[in-house]
C-alpha positions in Angstrom: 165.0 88.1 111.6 168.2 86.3 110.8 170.7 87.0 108.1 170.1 83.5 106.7 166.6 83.3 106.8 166.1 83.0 102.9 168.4 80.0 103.7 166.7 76.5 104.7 168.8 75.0 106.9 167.8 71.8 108.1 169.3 68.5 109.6 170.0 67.6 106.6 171.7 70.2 105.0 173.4 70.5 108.1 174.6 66.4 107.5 175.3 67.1 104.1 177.8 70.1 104.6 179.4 67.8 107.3 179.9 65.0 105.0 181.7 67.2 102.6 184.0 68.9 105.5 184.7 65.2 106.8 186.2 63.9 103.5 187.7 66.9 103.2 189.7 66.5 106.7 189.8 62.7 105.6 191.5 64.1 102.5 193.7 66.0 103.9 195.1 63.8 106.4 195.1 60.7 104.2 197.7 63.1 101.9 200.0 63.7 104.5 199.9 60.1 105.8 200.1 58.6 102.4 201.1 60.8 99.8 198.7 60.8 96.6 200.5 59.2 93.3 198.6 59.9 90.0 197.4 56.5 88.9 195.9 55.9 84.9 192.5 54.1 85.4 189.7 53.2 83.3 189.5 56.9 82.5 192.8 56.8 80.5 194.3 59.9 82.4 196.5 60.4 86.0 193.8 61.5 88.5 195.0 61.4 92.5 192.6 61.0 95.3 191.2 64.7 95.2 190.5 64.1 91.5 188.8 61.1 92.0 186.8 62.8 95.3 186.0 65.7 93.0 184.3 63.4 89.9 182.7 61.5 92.6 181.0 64.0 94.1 180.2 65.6 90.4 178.6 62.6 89.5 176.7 62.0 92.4 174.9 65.2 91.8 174.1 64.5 88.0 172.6 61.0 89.3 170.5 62.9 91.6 169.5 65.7 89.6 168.7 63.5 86.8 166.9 60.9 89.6 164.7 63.6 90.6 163.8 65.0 87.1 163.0 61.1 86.0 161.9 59.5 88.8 160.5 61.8 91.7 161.3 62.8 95.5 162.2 59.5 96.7 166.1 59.7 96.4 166.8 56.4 98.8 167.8 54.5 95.5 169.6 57.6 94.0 172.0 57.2 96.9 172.3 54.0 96.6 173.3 54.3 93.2 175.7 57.0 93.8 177.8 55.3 96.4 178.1 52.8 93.9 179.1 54.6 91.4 182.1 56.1 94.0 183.2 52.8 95.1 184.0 52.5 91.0 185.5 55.9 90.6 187.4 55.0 93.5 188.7 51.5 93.1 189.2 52.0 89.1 189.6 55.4 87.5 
């Protein structure tokens, strides 16, 4: 029996971790390409590019949690609604 048994690692956990390692790299490489410059958004306080990733990915799982607790299993729309919300984050906080 495996070490990570009580673990269920699927596809889609497995895409999920991915995801979060890509924008990390993406991240990373976008800061040594471009260097990050706090900007004052709709937020009214300097976040950089990691801030913004971080409050992204922060809300995204409060719309999810709270999609699940209100509206069921089906989280197609939940997505939906969370890459929304990170195009915002992203274009004006």
């Amino acid at each position: 029996m495996s070490d990570f048994a009580w673990m269920a690692w699927t596809w889609q956990t497995a895409v999920f971790f991915a995801v979060i390692a890509g924008l990390l790299a993406l991240m990373t490489a976008l800061a040594v390409w471009r260097p990050e410059t706090e900007e004052v958004g709709i937020l009214r306080i300097p976040t950089t590019r990691g801030d913004r990733l971080f409050l992204t990915l922060v809300g995204a799982a409060f719309i999810n949690l709270a999609w699940l607790g209100l509206v069921g299993p089906s989280l197609e729309w939940a997505l939906a609604l969370s890459l929304v919300y990170g195009a915002v984050m992203f274009r004006f906080a």
